[in-house]
DSSP file (Angstrom, degrees, kcal/mol; ACC not computed):
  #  RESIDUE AA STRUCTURE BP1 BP2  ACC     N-H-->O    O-->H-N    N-H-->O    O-->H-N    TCO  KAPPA ALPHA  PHI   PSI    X-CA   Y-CA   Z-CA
    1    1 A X              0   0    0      0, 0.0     0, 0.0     0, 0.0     0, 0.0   0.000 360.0 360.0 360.0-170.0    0.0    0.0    0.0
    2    2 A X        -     0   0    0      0, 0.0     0, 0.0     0, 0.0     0, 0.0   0.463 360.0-113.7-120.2   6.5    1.1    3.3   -0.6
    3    3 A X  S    S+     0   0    0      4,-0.0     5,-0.0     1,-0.0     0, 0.0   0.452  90.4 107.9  76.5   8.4    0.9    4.3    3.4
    4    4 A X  S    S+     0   0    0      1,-0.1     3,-0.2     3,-0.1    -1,-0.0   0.840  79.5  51.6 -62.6 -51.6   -2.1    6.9    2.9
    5    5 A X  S    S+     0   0    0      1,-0.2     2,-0.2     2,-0.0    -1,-0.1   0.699 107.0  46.5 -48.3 -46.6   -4.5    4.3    4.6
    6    6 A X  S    S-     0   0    0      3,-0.0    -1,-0.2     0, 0.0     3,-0.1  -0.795  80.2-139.8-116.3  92.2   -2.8    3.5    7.8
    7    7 A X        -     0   0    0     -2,-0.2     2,-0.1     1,-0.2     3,-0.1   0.225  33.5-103.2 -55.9 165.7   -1.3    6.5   10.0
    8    8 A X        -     0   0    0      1,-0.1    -1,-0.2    -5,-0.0     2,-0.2  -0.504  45.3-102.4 -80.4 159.1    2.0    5.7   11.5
    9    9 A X        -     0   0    0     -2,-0.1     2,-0.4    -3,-0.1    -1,-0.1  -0.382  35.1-161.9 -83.4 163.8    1.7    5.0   15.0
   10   10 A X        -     0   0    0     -2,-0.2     2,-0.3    -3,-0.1    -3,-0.0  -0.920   4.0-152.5-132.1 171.1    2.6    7.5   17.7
   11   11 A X        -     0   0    0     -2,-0.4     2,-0.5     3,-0.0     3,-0.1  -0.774  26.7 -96.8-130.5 153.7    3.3    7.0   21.6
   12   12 A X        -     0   0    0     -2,-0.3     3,-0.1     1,-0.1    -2,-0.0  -0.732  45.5 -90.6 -81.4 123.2    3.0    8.9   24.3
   13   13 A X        -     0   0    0     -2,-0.5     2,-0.2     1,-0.1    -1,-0.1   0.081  47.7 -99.6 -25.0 157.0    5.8   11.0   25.9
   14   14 A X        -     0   0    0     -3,-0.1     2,-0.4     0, 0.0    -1,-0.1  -0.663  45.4-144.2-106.5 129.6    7.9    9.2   28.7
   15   15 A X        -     0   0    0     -2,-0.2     2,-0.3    -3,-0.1    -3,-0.0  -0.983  13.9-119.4-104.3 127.1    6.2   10.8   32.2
   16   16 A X        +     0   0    0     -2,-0.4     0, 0.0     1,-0.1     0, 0.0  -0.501  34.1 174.0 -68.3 112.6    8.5   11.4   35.2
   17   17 A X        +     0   0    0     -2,-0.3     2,-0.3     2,-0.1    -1,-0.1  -0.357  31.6 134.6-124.5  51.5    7.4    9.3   38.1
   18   18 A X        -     0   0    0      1,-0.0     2,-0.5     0, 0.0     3,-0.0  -0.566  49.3-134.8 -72.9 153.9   10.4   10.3   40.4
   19   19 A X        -     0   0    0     -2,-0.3    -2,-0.1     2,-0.0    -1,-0.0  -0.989  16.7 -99.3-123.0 147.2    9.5   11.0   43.4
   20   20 A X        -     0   0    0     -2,-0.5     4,-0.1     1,-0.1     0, 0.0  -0.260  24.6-147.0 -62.6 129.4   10.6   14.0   45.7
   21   21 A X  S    S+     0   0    0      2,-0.1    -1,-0.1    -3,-0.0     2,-0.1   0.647  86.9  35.9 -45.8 -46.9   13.6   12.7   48.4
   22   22 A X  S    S-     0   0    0      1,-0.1     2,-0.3     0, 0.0     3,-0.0  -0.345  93.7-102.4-109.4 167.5   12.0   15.2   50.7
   23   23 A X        -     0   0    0     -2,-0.1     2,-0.2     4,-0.1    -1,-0.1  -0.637  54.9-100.4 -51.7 144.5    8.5   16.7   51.7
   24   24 A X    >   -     0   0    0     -2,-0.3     3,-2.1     1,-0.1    -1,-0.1  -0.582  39.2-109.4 -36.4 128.5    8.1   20.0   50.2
   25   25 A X  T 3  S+     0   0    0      1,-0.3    -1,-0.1    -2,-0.2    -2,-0.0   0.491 115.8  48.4 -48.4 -28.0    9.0   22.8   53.0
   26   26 A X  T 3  S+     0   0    0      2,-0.1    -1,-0.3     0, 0.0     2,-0.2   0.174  85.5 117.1-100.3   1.3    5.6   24.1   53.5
   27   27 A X    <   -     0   0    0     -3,-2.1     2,-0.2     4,-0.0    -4,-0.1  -0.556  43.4-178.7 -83.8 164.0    4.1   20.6   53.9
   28   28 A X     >  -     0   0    0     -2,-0.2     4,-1.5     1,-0.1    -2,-0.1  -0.917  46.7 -96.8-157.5 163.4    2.5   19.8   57.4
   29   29 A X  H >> S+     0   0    0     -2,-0.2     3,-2.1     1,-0.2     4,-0.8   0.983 121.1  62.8 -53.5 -49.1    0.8   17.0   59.3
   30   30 A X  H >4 S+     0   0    0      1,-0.3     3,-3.7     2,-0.2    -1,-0.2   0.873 103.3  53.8 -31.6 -58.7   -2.7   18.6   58.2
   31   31 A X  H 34 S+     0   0    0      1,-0.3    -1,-0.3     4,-0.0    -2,-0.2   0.777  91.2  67.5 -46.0 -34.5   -1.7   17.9   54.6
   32   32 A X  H << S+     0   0    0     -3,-2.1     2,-0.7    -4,-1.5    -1,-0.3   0.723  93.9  68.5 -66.3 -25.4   -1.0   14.6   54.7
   33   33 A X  S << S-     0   0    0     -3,-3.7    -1,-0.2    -4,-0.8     4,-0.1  -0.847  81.1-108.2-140.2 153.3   -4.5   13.8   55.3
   34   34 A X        -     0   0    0     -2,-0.7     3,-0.2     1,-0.2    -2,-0.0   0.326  14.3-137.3 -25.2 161.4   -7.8   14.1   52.8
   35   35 A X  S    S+     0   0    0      1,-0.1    -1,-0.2    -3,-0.0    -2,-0.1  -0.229  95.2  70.6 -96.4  45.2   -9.5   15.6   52.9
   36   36 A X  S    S+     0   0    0      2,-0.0     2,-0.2     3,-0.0    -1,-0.1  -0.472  72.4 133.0-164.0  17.2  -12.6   12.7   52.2
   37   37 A X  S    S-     0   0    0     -3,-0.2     5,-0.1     1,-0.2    41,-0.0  -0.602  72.7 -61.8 -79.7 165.2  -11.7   11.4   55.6
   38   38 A X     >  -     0   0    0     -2,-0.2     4,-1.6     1,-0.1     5,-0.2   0.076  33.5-147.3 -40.3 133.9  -14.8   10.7   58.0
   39   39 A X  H  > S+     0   0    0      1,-0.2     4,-2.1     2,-0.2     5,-0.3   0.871 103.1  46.0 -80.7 -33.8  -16.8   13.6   58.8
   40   40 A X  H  > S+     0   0    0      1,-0.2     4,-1.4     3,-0.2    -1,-0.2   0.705 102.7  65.6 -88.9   9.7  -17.6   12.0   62.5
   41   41 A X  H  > S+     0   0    0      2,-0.2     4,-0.6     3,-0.1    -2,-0.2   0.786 115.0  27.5 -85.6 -33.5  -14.0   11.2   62.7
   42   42 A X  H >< S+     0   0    0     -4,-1.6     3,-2.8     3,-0.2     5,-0.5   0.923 119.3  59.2 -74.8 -71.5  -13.3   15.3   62.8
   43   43 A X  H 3< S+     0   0    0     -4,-2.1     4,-0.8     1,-0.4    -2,-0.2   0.876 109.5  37.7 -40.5 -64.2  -16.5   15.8   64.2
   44   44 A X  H >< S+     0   0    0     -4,-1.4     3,-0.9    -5,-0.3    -1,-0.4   0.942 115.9  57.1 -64.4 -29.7  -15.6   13.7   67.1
   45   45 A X  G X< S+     0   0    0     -3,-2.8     3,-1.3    -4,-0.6     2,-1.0   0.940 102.9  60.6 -85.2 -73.1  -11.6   15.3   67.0
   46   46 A X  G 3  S+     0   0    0     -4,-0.2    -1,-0.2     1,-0.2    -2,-0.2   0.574 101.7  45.7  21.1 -48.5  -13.2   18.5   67.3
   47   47 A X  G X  S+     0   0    0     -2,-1.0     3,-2.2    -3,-0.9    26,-0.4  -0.085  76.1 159.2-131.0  32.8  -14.9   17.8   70.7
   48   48 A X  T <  S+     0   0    0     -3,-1.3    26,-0.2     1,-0.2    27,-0.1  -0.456  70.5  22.1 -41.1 145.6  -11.9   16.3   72.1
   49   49 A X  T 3  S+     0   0    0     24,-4.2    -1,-0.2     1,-0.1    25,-0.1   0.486  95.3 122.8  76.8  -5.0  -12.4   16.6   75.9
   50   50 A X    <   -     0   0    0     -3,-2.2    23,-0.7    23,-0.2     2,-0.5  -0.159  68.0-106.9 -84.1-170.2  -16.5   16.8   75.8
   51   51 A X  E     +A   72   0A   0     21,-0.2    54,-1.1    32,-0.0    55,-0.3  -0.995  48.8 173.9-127.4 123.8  -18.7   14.2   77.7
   52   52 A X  E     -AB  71 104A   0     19,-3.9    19,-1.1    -2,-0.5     2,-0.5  -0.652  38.5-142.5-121.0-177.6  -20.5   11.6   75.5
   53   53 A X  E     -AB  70 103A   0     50,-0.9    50,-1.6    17,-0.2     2,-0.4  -0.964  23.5-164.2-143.3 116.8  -22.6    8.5   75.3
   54   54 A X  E     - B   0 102A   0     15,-2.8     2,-0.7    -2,-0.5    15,-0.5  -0.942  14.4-142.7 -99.6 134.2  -21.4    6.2   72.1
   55   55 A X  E     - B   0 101A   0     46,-2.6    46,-1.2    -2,-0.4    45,-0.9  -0.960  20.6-163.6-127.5 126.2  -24.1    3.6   71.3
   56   56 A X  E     -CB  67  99A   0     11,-7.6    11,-0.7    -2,-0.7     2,-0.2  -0.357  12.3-172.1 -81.2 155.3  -22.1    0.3   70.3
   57   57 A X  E     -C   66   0A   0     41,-0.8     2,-0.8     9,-0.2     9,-0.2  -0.616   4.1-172.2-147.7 126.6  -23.9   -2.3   68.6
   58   58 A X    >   -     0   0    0      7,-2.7     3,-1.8     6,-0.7     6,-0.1  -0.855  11.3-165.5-111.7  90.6  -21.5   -5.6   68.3
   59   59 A X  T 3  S+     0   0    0     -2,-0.8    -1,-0.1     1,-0.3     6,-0.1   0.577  79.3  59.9 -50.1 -26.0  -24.0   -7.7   65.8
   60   60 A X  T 3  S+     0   0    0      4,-0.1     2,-0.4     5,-0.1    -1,-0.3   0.398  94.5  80.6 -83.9  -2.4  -22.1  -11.3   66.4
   61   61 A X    <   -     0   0    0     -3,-1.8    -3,-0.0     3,-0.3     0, 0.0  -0.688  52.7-171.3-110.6 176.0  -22.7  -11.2   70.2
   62   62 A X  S >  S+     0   0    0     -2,-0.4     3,-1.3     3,-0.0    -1,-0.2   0.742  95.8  44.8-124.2 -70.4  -25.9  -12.2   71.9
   63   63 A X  T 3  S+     0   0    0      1,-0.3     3,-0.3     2,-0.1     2,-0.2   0.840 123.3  34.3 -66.0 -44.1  -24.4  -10.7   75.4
   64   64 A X  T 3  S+     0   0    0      1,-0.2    -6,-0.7    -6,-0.1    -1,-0.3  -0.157  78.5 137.1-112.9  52.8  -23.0   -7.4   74.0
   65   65 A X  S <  S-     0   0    0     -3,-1.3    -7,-2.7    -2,-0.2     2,-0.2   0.963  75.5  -0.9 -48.1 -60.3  -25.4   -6.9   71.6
   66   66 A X  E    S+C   57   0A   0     -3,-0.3     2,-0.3    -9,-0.2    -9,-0.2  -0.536  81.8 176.2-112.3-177.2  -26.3   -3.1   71.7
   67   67 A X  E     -C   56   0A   0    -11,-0.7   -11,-7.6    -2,-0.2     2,-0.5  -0.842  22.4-140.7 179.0 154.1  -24.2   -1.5   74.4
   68   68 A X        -     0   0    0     -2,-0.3     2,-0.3   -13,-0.2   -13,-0.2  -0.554  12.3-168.3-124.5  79.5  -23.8    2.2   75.7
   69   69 A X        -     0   0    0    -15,-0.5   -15,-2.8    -2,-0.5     2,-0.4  -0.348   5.4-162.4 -84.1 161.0  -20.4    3.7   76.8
   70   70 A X  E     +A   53   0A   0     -2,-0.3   -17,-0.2   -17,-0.2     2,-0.2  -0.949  36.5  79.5-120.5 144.1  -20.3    7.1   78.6
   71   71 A X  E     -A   52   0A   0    -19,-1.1   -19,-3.9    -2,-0.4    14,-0.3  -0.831  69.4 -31.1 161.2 179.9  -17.2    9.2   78.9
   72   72 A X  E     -AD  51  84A   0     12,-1.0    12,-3.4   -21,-0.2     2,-0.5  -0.451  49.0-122.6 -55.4 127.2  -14.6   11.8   77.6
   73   73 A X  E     + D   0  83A   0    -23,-0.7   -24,-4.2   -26,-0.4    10,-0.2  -0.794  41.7 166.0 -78.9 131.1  -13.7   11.8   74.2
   74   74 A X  E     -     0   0A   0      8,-2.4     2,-0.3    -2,-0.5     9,-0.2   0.741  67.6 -10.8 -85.6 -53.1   -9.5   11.1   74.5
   75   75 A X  E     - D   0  82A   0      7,-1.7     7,-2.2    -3,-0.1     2,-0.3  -0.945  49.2-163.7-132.4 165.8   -9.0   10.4   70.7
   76   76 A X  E     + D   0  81A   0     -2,-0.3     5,-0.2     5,-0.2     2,-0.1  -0.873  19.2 173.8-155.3 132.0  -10.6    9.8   68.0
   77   77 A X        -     0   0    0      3,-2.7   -32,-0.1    -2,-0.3    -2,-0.0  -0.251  46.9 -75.0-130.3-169.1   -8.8    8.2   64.8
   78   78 A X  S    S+     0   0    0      1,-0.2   -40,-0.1    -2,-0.1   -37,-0.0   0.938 131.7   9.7 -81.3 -44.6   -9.9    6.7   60.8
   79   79 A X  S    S+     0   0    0     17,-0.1    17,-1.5    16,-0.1     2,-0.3   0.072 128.6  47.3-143.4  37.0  -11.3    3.6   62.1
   80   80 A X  E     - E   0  95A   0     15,-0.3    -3,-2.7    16,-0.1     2,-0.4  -0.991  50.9-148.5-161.7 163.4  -11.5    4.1   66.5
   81   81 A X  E     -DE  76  94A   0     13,-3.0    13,-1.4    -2,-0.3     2,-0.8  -0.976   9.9-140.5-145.9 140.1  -12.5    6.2   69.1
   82   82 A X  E     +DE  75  93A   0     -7,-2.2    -8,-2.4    -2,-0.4    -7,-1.7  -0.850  19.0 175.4-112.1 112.0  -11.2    6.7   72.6
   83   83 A X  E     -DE  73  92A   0      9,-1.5     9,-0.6    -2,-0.8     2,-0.3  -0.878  12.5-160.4-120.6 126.2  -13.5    7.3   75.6
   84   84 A X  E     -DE  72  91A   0    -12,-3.4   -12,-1.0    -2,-0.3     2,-0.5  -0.832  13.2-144.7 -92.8 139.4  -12.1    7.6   79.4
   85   85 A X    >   -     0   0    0      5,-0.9     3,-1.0    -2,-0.3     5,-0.2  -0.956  16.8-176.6 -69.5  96.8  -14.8    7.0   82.2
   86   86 A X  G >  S+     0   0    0     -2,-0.5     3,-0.9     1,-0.3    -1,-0.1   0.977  82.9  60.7 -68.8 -38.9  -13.9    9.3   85.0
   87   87 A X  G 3  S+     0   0    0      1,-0.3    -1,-0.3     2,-0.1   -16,-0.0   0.438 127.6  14.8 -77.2  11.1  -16.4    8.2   87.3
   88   88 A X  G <  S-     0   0    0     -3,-1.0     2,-0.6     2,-0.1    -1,-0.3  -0.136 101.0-117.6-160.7  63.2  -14.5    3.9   87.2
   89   89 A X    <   +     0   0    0     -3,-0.9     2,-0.4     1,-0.1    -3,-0.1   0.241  64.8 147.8   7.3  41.6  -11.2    4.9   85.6
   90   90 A X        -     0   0    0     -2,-0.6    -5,-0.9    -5,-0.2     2,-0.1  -0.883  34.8-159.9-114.6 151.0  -11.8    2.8   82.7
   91   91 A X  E     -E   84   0A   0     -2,-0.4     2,-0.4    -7,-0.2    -7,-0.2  -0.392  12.0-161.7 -89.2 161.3  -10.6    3.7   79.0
   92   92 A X  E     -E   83   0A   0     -9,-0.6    -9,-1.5    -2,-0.1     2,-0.6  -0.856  10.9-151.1-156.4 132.6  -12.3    2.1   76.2
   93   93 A X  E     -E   82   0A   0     -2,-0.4     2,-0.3   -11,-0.2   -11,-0.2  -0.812  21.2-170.1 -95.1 138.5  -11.2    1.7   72.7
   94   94 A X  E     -E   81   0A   0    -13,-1.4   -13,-3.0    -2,-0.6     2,-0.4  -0.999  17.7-129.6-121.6 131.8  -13.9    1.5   70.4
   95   95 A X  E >>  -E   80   0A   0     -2,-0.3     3,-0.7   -15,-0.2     4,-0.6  -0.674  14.9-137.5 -82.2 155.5  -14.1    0.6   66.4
   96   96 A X  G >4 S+     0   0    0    -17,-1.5     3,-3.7    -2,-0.4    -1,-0.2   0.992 104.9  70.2 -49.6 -64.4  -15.9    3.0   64.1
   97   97 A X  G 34 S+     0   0    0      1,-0.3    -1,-0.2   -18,-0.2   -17,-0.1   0.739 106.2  39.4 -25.0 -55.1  -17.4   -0.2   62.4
   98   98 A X  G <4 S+     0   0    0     -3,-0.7     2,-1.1     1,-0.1   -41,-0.8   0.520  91.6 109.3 -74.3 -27.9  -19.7   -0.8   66.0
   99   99 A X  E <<  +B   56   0A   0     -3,-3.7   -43,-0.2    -4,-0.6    -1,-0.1  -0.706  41.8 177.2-106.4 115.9  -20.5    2.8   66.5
  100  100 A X  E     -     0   0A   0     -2,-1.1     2,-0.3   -45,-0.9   -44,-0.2   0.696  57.1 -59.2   7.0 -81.1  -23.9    3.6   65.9
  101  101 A X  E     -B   55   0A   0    -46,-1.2   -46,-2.6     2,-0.0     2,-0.3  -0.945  50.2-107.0-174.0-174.8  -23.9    7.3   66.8
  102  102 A X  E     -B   54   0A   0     -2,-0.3     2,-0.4   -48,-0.2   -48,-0.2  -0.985   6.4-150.4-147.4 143.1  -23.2    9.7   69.6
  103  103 A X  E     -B   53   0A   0    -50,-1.6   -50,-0.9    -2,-0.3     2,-0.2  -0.862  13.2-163.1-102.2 129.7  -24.8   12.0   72.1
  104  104 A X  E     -B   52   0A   0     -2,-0.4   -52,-0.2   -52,-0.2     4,-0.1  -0.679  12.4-152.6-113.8 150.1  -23.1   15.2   73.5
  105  105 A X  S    S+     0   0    0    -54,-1.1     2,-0.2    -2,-0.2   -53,-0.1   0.515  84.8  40.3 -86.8 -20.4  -24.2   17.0   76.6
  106  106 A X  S    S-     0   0    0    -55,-0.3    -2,-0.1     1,-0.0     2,-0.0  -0.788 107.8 -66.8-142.5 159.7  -23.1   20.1   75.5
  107  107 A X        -     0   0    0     -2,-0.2    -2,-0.1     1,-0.1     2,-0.1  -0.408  57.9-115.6 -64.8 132.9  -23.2   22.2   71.6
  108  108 A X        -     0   0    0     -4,-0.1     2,-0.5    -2,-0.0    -1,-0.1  -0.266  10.7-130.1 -35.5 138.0  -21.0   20.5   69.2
  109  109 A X        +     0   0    0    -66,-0.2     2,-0.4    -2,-0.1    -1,-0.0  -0.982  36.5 179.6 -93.1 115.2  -18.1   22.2   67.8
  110  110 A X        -     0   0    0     -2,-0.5    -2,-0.0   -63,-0.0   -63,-0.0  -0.927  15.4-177.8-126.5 108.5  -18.6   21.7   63.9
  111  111 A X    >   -     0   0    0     -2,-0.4     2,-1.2     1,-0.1     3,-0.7   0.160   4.8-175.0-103.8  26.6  -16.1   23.0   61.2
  112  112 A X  T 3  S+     0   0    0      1,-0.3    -1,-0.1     2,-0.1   -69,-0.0   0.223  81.9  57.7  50.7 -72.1  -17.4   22.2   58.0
  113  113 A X  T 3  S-     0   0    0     -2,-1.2    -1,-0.3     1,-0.1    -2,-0.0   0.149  94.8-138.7 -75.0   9.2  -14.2   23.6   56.2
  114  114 A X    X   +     0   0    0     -3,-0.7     3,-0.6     1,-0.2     4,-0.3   0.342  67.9 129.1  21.3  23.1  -12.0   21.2   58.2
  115  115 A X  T 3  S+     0   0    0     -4,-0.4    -1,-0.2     1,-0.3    -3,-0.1   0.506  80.1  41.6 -72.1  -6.6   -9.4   24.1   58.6
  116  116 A X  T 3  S+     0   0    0     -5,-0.2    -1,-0.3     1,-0.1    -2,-0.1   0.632  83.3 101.9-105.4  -5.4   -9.7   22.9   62.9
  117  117 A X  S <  S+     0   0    0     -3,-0.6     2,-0.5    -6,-0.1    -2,-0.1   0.779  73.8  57.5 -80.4 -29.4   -9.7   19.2   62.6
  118  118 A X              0   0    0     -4,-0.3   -88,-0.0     1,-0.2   -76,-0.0  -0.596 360.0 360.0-107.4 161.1   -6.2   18.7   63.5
  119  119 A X              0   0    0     -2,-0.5    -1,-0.2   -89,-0.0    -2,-0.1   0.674 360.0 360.0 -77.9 360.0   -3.9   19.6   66.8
C-alpha cells in the first residue's frame, strides 16, 4: 500500500514518576491527610475533651449486643475512638465499624471547612 490508509503509530511521551527525596517545606501534618476522611472522625476530633454517650452495637454477640459507653472523648482516629470513664477509671477503645452514633451533653463544635480538625 502506498501508506495513505494506515497512519504511523505514535506513543505517548515518557512521564517522570520520580519522586521527591524530601517533603516539600511548607508541607505539614494537616496535609497529609484528605481531605474525604470521616466527617464523624473530625467531628468527634473536634470535641476532644467533651462528655458523650457512644451507642455500640457488636452484631455477632448475643451478650453485647447493643451496648452504651459514657465518657470523655481522648481520641478519635480513621477507624476508632477513645473514651475515658472518669467516674471507674476505665478507658475504652472503640471501632468506628460498631459505633452507631453519639450524644453530646453540651453544643457541638462543627467546622465544615476542616481548617480545625487537627492539633
Amino acid at each position: 500500500m502506498n501508506g495513505s490508509f494506515f497512519s504511523s503509530p505514535t506513543f505517548p511521551q515518557a512521564v517522570n514518576n520520580q519522586v521527591p527525596s524530601s517533603p516539600p517545606t511548607n508541607y505539614s501534618v494537616e496535609q497529609s491527610f484528605p481531605l474525604e476522611q470521616s466527617l464523624i472522625e473530625n467531628i468527634l476530633r473536634l470535641n476532644k475533651g467533651k462528655r458523650v454517650r457512644a451507642f455500640v452495637s457488636y452484631p455477632d454477640s448475643n451478650e453485647w449486643r447493643d451496648k452504651i459507653y459514657t465518657g470523655i472523648i481522648e481520641q478519635s482516629g480513621r477507624d476508632h475512638l477513645i473514651i475515658s470513664d472518669p467516674t471507674n477509671g476505665n478507658w475504652y477503645l472503640i471501632r468506628m465499624i460498631y459505633l452507631n452514633y453519639v450524644e453530646f451533653d453540651e453544643p457541638i463544635n462543627y467546622n465544615p471547612d476542616y481548617s480545625d480538625t487537627f492539633d
